[in-house]
C-alpha positions in Angstrom: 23.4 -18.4 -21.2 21.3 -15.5 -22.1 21.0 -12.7 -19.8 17.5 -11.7 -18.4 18.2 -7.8 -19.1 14.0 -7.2 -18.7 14.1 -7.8 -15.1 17.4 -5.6 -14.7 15.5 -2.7 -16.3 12.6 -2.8 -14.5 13.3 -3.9 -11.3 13.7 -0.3 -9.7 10.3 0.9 -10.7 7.7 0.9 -7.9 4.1 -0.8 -9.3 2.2 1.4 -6.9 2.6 4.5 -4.5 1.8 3.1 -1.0 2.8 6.7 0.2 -1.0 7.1 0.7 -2.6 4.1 1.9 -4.7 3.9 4.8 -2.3 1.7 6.6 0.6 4.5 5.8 -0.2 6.4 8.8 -0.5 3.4 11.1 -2.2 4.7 14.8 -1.4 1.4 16.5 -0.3 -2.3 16.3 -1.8 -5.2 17.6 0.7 -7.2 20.5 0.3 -10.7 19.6 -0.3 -10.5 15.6 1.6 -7.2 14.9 -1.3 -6.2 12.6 -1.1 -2.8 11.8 -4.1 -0.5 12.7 -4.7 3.0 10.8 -6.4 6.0 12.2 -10.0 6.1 12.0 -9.8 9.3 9.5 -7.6 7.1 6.5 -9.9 4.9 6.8 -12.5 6.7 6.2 -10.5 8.5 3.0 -10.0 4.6 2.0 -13.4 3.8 2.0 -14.5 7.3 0.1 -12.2 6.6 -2.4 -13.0 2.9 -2.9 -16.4 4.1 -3.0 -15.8 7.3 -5.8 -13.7 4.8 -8.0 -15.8 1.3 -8.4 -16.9 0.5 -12.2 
């Protein structure tokens, strides 16, 4: 049986930086769910850039 050698190759490449979402810089969790919740400043950023980058 064949090898899949595609998946080995691009297995360690990330699809998308999450370095800079809003939930990245989380300010607090909630106790039951465990939901995270991010300052009130990323989400503005997040909304700007939503905002600055529909088609």
């Amino acid at each position: 049986m064949a090898e899949n050698n595609f998946k080995k190759r691009f297995m360690g490449k990330p699809v998308e930086n999450h370095e800079t979402a809003a939930w990245a810089k989380i300010h607090k969790t909630k106790p039951v769910s465990n939901v995270a919740i991010p300052d009130e400043l990323e989400v503005r950023n997040a909304k700007e850039w939503v905002d600055s980058n529909q088609k």
